[in-house]
VOGU-3710 file (C-alpha; in Angstrom, 3 decimals, decimal comma):
1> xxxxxxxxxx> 10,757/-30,739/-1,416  9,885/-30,526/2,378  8,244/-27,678/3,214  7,425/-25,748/6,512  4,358/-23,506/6,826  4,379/-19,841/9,014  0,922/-18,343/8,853  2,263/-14,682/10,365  -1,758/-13,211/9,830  -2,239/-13,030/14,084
11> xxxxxxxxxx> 1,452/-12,223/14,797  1,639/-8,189/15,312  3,908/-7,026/12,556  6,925/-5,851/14,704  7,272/-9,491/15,416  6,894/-10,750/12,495  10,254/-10,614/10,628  12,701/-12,338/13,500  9,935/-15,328/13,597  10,288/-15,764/9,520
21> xxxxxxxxxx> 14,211/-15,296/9,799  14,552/-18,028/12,574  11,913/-20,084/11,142  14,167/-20,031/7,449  17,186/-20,623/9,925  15,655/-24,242/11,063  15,278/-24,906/7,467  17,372/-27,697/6,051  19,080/-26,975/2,361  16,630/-27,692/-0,127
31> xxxxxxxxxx> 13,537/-26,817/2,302  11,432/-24,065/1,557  9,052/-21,695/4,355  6,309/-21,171/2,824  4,491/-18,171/4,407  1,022/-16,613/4,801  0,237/-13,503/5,328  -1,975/-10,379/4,972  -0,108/-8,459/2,179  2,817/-9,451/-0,927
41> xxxxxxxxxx> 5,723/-9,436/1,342  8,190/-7,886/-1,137  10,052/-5,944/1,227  10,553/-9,332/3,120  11,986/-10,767/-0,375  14,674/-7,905/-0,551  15,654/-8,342/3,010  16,205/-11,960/2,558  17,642/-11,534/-0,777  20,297/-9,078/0,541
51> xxxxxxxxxx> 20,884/-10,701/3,669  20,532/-14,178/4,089  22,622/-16,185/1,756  21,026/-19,147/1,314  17,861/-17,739/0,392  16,715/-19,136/-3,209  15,377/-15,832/-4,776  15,309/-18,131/-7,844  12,910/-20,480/-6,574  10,789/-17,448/-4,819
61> xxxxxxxxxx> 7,201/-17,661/-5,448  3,865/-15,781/-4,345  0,463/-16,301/-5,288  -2,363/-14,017/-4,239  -5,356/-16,242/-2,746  -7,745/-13,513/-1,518  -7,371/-9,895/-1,019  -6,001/-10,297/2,074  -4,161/-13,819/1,945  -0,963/-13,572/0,253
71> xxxxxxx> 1,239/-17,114/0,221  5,055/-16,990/-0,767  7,512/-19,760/-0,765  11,178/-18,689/0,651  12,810/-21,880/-0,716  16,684/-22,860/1,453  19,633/-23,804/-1,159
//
């Protein structure tokens, strides 16, 4: 499954969420984002889960690397 990576860690947090939502938007189906960043971004999940319909919440998955390096896989049906 292709994959595209977003490492959001510099990006100040305000602009974080409209560079993951038109990153996922460039995504073919069956693509996943796969994202790092500082903290679990389960408020992300919800918003993507309740907005954006071809979000996989399914196929979601996060792993916890370090304390501070969180990486989450936002997979496109």
């Amino acid at each position: 499954m292709p994959e595209t990576t977003l490492d959001v860690r510099e990006i100040p947090p305000s602009d974080r969420h409209p560079k993951i939502h038109d990153a996922f938007a460039d995504l073919e189906s069956g693509e996943s984002l796969v994202l790092i960043n500082d903290h679990e971004p389960k408020p992300l999940f919800y918003e993507m889960q309740a907005e954006v319909e071809s979000f996989d919440a399914e196929g979601y998955t996060v792993e916890q690397r370090s304390p501070n390096e969180f990486v989450a896989t936002f997979p496109k049906q």
